[in-house]
VOBA-1610 file (N, C-alpha, C; in pm, whole numbers, padded with zeros to 5 digits, always signed):
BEGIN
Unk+00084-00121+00000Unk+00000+00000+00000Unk+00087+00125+00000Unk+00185+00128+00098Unk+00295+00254+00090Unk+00365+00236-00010Unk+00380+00148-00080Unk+00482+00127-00241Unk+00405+00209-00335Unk+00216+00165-00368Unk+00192+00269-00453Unk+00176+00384-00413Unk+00140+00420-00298Unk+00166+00574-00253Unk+00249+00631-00329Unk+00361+00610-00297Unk+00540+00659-00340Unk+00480+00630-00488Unk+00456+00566-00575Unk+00466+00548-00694Unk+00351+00643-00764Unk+00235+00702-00653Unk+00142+00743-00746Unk+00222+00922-00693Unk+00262+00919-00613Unk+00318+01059-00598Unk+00465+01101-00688Unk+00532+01012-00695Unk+00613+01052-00817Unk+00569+01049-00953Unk+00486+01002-00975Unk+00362+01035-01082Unk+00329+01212-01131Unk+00222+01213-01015Unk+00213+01333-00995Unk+00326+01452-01038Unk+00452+01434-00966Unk+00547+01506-00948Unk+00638+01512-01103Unk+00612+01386-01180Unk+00643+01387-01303Unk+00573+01481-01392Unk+00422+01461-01354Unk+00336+01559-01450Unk+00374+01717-01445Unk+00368+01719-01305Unk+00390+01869-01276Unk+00520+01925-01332Unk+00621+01840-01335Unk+00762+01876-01389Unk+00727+01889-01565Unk+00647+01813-01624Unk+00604+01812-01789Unk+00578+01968-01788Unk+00516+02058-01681Unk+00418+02174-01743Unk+00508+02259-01753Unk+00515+02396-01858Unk+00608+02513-01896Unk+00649+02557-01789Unk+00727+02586-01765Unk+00813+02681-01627Unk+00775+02845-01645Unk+00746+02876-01784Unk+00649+03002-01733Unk+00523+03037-01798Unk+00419+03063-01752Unk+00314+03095-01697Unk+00229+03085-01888Unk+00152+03044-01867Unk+00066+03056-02031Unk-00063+03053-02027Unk-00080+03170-02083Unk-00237+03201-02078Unk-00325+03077-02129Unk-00273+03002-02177Unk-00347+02834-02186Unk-00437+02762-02075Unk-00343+02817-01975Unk-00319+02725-01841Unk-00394+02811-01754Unk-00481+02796-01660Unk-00563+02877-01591Unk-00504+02876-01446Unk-00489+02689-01426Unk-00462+02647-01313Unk-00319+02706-01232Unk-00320+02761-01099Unk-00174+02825-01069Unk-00167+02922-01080Unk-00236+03031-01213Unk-00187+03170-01225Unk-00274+03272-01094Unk-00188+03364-01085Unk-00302+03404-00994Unk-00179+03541-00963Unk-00242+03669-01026Unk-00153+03826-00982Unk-00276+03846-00919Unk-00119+03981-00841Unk-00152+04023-00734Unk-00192+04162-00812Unk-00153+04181-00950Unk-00156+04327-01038Unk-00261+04321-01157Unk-00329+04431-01188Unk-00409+04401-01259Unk-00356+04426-01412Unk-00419+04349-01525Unk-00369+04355-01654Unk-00382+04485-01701Unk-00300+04555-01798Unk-00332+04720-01850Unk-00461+04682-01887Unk-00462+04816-01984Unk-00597+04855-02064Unk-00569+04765-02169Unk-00666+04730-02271Unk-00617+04653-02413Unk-00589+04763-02507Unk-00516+04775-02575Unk-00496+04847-02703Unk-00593+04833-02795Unk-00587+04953-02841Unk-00709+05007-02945Unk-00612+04972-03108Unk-00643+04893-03200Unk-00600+04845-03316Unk-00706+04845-03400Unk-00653+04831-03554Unk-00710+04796-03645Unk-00720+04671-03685Unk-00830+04617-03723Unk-00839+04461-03725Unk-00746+04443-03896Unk-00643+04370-03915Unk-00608+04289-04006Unk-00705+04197-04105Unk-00694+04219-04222Unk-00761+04165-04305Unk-00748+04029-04263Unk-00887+03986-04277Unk-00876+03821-04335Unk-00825+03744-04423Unk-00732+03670-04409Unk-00639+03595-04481Unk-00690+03482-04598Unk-00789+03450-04589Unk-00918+03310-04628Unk-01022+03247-04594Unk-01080+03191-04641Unk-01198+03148-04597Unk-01166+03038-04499Unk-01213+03014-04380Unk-01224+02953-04272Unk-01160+03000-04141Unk-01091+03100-04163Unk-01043+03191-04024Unk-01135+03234-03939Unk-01088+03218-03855Unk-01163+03317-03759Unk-01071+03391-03671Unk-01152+03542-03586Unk-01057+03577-03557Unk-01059+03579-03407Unk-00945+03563-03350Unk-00901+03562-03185Unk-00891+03640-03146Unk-00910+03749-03038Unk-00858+03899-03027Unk-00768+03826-02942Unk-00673+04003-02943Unk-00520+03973-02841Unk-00588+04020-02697Unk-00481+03919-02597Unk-00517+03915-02459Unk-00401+04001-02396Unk-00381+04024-02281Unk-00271+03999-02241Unk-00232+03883-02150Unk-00110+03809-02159Unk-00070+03727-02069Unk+00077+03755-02026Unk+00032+03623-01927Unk+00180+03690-01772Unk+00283+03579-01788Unk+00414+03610-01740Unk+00547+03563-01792Unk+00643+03569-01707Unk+00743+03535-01658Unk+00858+03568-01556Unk+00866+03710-01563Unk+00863+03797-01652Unk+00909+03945-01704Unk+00783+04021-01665Unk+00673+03991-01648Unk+00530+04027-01597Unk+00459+03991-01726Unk+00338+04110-01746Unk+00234+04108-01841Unk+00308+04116-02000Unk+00283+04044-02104Unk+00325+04070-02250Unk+00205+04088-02316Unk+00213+04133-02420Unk+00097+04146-02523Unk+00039+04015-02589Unk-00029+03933-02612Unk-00009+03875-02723Unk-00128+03890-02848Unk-00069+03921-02930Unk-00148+04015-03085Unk-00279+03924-03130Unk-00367+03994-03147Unk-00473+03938-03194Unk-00471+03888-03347Unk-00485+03788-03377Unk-00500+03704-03504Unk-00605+03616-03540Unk-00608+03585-03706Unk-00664+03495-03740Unk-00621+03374-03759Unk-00718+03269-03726Unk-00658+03138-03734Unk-00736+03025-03770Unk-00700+02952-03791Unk-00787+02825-03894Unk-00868+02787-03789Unk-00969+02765-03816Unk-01104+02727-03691Unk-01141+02584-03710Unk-01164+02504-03677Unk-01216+02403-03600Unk-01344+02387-03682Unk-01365+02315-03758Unk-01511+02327-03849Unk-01616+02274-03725Unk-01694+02456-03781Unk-01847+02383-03683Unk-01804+02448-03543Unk-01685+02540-03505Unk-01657+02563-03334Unk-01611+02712-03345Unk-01653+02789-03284Unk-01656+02943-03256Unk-01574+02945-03105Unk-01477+03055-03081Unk-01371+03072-03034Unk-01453+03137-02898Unk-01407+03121-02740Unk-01450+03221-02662Unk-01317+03250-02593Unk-01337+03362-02597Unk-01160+03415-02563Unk-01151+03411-02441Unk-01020+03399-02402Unk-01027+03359-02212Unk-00995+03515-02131Unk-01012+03547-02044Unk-01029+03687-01986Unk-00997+03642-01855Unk-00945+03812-01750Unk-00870+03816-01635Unk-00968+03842-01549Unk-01036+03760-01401Unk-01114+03763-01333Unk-01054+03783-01209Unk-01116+03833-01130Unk-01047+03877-00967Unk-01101+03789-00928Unk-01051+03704-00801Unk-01099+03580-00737Unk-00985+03565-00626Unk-01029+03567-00491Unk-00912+03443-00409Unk-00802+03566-00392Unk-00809+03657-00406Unk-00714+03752-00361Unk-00641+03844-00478Unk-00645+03812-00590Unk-00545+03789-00709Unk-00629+03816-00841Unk-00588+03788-00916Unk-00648+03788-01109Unk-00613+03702-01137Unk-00686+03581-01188Unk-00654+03451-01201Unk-00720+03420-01404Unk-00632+03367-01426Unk-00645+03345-01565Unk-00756+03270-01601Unk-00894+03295-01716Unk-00960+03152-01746Unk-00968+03162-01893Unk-00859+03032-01970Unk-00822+03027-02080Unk-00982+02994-02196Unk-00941+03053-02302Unk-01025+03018-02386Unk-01033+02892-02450Unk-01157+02903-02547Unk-01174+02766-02624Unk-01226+02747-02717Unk-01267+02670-02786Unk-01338+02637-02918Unk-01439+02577-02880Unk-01559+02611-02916Unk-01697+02504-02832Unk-01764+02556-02997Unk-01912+02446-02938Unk-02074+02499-03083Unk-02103+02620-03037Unk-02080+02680-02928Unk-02153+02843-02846Unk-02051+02890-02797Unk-02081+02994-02784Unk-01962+03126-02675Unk-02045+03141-02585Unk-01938+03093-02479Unk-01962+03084-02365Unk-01928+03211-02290Unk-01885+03237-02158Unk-01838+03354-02093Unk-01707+03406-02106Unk-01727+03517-02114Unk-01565+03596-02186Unk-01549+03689-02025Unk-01585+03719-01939Unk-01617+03831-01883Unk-01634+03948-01861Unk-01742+03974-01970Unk-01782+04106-02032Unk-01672+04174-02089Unk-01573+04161-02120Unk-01467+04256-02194Unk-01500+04251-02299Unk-01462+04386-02360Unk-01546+04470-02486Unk-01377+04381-02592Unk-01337+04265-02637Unk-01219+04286-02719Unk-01237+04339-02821Unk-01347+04384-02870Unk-01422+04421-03026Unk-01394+04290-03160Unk-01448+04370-03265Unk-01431+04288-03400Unk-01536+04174-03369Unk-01641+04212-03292Unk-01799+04102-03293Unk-01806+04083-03165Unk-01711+04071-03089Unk-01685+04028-02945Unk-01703+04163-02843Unk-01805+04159-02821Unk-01826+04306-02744Unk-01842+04284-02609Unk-01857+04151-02544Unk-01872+04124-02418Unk-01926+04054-02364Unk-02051+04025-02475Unk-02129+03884-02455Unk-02128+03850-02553Unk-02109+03703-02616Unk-02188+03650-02734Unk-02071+03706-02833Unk-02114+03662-02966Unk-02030+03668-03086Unk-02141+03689-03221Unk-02096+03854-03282Unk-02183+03874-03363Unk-02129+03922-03518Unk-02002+03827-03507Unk-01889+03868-03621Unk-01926+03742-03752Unk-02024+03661-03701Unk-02054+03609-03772Unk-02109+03471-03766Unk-02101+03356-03845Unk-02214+03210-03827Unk-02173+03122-03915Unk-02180+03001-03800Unk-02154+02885-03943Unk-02283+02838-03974Unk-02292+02811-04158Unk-02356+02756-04226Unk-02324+02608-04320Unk-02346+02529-04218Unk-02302+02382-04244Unk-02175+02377-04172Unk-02074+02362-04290Unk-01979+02305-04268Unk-01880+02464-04301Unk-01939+02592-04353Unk-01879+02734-04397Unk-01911+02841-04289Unk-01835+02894-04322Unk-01821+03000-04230Unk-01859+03115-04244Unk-01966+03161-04253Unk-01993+03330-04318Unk-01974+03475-04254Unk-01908+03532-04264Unk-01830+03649-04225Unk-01940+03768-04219Unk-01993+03840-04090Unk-02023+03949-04096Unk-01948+04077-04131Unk-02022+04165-04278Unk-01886+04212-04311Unk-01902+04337-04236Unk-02027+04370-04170Unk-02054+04510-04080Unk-01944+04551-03952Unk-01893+04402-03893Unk-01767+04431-03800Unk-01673+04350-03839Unk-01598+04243-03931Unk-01538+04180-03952Unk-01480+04244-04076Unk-01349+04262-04083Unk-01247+04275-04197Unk-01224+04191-04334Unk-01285+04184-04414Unk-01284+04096-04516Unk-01283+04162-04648Unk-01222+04067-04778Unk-01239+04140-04877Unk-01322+04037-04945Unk-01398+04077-04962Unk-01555+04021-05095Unk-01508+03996-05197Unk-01438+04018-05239Unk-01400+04001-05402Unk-01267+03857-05381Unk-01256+03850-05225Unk-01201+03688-05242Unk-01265+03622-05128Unk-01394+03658-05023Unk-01441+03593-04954Unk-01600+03596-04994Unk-01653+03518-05005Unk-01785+03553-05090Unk-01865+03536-05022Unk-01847+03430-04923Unk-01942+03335-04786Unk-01964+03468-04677Unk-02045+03615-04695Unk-02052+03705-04620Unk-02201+03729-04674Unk-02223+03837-04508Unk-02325+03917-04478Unk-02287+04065-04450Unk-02456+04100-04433Unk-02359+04236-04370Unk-02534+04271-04277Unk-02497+04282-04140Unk-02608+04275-04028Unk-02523+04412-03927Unk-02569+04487-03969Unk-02529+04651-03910Unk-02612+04678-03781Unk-02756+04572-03783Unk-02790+04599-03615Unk-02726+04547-03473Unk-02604+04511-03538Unk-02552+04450-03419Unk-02442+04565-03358Unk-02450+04661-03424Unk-02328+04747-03387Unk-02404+04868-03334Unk-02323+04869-03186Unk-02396+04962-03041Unk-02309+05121-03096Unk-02302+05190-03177Unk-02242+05335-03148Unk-02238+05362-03041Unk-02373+05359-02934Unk-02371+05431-02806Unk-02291+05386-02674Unk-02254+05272-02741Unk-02164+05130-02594Unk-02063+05276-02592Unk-02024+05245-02436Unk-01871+05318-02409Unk-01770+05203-02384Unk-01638+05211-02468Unk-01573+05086-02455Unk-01450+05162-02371Unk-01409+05145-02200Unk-01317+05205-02138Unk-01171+05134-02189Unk-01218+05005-02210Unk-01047+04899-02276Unk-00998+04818-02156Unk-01121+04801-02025Unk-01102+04727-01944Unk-01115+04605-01967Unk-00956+04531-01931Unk-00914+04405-01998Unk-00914+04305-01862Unk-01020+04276-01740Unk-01064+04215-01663Unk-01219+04232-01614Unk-01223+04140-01520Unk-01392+04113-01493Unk-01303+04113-01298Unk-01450+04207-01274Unk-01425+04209-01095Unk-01297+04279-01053Unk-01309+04308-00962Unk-01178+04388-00848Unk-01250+04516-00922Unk-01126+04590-00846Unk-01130+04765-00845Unk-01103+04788-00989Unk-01244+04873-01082Unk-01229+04917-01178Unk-01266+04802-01308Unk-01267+04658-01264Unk-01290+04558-01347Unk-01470+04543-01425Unk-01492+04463-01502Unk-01657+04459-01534Unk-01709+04368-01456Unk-01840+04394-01449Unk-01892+04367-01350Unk-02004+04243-01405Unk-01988+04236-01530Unk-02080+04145-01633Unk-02079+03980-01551Unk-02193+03919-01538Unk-02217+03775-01473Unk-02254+03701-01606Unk-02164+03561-01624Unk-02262+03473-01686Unk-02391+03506-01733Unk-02477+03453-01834Unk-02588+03456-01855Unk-02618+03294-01787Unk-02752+03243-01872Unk-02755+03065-01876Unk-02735+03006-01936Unk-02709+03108-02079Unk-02655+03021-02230Unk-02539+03024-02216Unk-02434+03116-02134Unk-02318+03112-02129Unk-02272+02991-02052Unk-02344+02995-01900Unk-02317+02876-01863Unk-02323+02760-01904Unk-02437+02714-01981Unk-02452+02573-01993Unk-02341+02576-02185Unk-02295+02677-02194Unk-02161+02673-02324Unk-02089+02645-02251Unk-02010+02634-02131Unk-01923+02611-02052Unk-01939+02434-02028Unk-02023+02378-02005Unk-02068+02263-01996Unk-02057+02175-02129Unk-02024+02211-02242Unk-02034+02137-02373Unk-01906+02104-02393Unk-01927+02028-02521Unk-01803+01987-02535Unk-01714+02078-02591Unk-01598+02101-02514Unk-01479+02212-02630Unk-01314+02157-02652Unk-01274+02274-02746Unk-01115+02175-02809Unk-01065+02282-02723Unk-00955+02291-02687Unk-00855+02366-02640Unk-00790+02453-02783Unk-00733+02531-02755Unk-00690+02633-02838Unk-00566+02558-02992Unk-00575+02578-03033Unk-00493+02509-03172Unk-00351+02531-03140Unk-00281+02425-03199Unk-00094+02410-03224Unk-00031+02588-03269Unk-00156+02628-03346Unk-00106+02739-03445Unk-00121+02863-03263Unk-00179+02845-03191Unk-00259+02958-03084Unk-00124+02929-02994Unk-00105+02815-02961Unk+00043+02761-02845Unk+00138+02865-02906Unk+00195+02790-03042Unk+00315+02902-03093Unk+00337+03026-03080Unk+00165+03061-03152Unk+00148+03233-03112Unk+00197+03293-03017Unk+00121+03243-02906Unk+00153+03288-02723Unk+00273+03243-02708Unk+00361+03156-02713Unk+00521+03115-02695Unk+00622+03242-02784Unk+00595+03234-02917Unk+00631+03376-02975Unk+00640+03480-02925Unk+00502+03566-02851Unk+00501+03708-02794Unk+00560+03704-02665Unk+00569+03557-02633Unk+00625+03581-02501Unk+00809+03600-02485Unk+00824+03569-02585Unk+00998+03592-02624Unk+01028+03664-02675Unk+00926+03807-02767Unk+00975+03924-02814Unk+00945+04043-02675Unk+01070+04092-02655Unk+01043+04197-02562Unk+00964+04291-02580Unk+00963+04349-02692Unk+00918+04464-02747Unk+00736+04448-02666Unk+00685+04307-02678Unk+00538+04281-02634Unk+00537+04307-02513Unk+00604+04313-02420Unk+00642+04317-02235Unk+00552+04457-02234Unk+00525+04482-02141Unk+00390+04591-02072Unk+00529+04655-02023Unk+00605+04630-01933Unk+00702+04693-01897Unk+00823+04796-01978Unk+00818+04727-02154Unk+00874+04817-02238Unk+00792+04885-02343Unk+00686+04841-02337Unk+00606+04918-02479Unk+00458+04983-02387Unk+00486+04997-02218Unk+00390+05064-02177Unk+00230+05084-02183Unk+00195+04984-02245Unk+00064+04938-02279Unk+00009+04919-02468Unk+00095+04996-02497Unk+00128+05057-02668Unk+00203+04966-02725Unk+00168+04812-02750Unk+00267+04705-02808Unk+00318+04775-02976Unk+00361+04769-03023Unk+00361+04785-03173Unk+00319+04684-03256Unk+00329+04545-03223Unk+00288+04476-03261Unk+00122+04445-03236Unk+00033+04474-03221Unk-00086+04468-03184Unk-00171+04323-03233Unk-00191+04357-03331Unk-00260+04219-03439Unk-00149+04148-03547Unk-00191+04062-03588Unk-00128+04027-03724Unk-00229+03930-03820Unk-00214+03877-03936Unk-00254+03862-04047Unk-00275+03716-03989Unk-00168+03683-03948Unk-00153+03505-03886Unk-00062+03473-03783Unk-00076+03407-03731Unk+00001+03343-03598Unk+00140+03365-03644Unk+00193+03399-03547Unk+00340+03389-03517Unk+00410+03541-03588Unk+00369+03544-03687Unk+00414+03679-03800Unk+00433+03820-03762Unk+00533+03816-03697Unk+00502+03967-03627Unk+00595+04059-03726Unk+00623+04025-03847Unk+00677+04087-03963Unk+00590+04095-04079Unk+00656+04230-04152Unk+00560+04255-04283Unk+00392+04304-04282Unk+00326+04326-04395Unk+00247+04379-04417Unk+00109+04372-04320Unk+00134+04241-04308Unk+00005+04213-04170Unk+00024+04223-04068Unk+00083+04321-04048Unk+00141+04377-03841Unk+00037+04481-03875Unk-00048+04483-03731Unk-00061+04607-03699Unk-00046+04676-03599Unk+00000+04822-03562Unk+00029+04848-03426Unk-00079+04914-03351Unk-00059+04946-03191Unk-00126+04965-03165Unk-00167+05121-03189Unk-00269+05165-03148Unk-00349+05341-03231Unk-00270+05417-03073Unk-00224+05537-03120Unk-00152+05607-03027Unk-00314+05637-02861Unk-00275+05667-02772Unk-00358+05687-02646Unk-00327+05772-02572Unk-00416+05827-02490Unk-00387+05907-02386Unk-00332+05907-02272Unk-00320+05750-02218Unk-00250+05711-02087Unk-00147+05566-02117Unk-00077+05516-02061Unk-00001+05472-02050Unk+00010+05370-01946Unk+00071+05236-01951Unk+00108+05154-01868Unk+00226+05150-01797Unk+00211+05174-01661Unk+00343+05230-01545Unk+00383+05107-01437Unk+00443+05045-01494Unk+00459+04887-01366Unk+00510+04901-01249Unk+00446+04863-01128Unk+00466+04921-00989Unk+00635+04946-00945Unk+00642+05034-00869Unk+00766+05034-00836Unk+00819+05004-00678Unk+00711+04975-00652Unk+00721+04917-00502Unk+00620+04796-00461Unk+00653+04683-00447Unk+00544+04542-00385Unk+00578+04552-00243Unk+00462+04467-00182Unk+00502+04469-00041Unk+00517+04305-00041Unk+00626+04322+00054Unk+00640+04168+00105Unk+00674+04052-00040Unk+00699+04145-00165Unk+00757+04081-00261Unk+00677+04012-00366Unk+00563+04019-00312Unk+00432+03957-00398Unk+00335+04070-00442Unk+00324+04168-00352Unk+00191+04243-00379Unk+00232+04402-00454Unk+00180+04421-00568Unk+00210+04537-00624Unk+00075+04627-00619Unk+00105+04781-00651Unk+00041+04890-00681Unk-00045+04814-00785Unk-00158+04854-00744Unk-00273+04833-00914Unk-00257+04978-00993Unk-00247+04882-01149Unk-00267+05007-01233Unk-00436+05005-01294Unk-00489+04985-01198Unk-00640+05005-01302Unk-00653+05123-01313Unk-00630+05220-01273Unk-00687+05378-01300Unk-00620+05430-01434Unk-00529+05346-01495Unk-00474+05364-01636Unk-00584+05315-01751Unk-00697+05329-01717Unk-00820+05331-01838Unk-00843+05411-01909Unk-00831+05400-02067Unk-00886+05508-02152Unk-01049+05486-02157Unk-01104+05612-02206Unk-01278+05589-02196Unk-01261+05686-02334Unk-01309+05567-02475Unk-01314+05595-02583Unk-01427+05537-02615Unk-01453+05582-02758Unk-01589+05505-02778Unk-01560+05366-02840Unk-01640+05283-02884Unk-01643+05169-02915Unk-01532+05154-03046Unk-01402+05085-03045Unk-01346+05080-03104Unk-01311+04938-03235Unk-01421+04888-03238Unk-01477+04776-03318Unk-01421+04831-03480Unk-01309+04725-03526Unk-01319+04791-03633Unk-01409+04782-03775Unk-01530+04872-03817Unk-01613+04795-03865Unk-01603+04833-04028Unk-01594+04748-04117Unk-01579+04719-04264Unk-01702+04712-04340Unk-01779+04787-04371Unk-01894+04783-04404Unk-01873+04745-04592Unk-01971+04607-04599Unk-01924+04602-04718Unk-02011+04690-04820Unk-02044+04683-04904Unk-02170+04773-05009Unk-02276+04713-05041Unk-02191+04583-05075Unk-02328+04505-05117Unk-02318+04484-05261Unk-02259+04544-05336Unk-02237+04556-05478Unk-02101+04493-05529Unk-02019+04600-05544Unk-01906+04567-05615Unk-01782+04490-05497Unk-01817+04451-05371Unk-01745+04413-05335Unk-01643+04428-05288Unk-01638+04576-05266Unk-01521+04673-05174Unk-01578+04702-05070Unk-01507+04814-04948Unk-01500+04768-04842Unk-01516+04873-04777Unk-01587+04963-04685Unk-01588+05081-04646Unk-01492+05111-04506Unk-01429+05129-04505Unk-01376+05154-04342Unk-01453+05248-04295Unk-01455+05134-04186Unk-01566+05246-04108Unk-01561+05284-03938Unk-01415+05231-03923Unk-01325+05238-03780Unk-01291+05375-03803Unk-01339+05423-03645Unk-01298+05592-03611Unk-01290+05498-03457Unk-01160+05614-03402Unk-01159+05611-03232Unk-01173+05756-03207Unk-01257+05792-03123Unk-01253+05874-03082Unk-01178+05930-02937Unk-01092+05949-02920Unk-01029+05978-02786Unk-01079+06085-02732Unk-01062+06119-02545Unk-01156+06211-02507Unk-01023+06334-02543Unk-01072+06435-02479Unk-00968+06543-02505Unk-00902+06578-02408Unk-00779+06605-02428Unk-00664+06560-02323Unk-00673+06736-02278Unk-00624+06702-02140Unk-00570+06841-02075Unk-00480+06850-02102Unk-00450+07017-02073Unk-00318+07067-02076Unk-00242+07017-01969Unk-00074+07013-01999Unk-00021+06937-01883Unk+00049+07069-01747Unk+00010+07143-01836Unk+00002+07351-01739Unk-00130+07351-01743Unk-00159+07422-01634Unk-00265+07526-01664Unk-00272+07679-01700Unk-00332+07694-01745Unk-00332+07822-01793Unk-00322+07929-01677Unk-00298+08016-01673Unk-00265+08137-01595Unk-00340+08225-01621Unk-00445+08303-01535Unk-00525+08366-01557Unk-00455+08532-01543Unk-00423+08599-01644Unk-00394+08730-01634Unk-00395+08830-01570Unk-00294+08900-01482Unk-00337+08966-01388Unk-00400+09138-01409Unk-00517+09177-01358Unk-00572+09291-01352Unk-00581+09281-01508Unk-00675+09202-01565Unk-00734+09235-01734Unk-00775+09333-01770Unk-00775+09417-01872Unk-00822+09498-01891Unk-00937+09507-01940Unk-01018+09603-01919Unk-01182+09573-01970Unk-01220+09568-02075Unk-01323+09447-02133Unk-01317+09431-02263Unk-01375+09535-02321Unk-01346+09580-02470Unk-01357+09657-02545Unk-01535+09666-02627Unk-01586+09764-02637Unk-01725+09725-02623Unk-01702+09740-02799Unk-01778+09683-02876Unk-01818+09574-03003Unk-01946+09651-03078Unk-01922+09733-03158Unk-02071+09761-03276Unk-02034+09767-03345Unk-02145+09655-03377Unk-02171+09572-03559Unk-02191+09700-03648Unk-02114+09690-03763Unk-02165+09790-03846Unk-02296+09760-03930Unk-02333+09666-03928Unk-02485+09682-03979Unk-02567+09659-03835Unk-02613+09717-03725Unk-02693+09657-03668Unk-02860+09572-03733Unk-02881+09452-03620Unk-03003+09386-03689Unk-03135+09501-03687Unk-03205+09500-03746Unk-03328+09542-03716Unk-03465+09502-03667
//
């Protein structure tokens, strides 16, 4: 009886030695900051590459080095399975990772706005038909004249949503969005884990510095790309310049616990990038605007001392 003990615990101890030595947004189990993730970057969605992509938005995930970017892409989908992206939840003291997946439904994201269909609940970028994939072209990036399997459903797009770029659910400053029941019982179905092509991706951003929160301040340059891994050439996109910035604590207590940066939220409007197709000839309207709020001066102005009195004003035609 104490022989398999010893034998089922070096077991164990084998598995645990199999798992990455640092941290992957794959992996839910174990992660757990004490700091909250920046804001997400505001980007332009990258064209669609072909028919059967779908697209992933970028998350951020955590690393020996802290938070990295990793770029939102398209990627070969799973015939018949729609992507729910995994998002940063406060729980248990910490922000604990819950990785995404491929299921028949989208399940819970926790309300984060990532845009490009994914606004917080649900997925309205588009639908499979059979065994095809048809592309909403009202928020989805596509070109018609080589993707043909499209729509275009413009009531799904909120102008009035305010998207702040809060990239967690719960704690100070996080969304506050609960499960629905369709979300839950999507959680309950059957799902694939994220694709060979999604591992690489996230292993990639996690070895270019430039993605680190700590050097590109919330502002990756690399933002999206065309396809996994490619953080070169024509299908990079970076991130859209902002008003605030990501500042990584400069003091933890007791070596674990850092300053939160949640108060580093931009409050822009909905930054979905949306491609409105025509309907006709098969071109493509851009129809992505960010609006940023308007920044203060980093002086204030100085109010003039002893003004002189304003100068009194007659119109040479007065009205009658």
């Amino acid at each position: 009886m104490r022989k398999s003990h010893v034998i089922g615990s070096l077991l164990v101890a084998v598995l645990l030695l199999a798992l990455p030595t640092t941290s992957s947004a794959q992996i839910s189990v174990g992660i757990s900051v004490h700091i909250g993730p920046p804001i997400l970057p505001v980007y332009v969605q990258p064209i669609c590459p072909g028919p059967g992509y779908l697209w992933t938005p970028g998350y951020w995930a955590y690393g020996d080095a802290g938070y990295y970017w990793v770029p939102g892409t398209w990627v070969v989908a799973p015939v018949g399975m729609l992507w729910t992206p995994g998002y940063w939840g406060w729980g248990g003291g910490g922000y604990l990772w819950h990785a995404g997946y491929w299921g028949p439904h989208i399940g819970f994201y926790g309300g984060i706005n990532y845009g490009f269909g994914y606004g917080g609940v649900g997925f309205v970028g588009g639908r499979w038909n059979g065994g095809v994939f048809a592309y909403n072209a009202a928020v989805m990036h596509v070109d018609t004249t080589v993707i043909h399997n499209t729509y275009v459903d413009r009531t799904v797009i909120n102008n009035t949503t305010i998207n702040n770029n809060v990239s967690y659910n719960g704690g100070k400053g996080g969304t506050t969005v609960q499960p629905t029941a369709e979300e839950r019982a999507a959680e309950h179905e059957q799902h694939v884990p994220a694709t060979a092509e999604q591992t690489q991706h996230e292993h990639a951003a996690s070895t270019n510095r430039a993605l680190l929160a700590s050097e590109n301040h919330g502002h990756p340059a690399i933002a999206a790309t065309s396809k996994p891994g490619e953080f070169t050439g024509h299908g990079v996109v970076a991130a859209k310049a902002a008003n605030t910035s990501f500042h990584p604590p400069t003091h933890t207590e007791s070596g674990t616990h850092g300053t939160n940066n949640n108060a580093n939220a931009i409050h822009a409007s909905n930054a979905n990038a949306a491609h409105v197709s025509n309907g006709n000839n098969g071109s493509n309207a851009h129809a992505n605007a960010v609006h940023e709020p308007t920044k203060s001066p980093s002086h204030p102005v100085k109010e003039a001392k002893n003004p002189p009195p304003p100068k009194e004003h007659k119109p040479e035609h007065p009205q009658k």
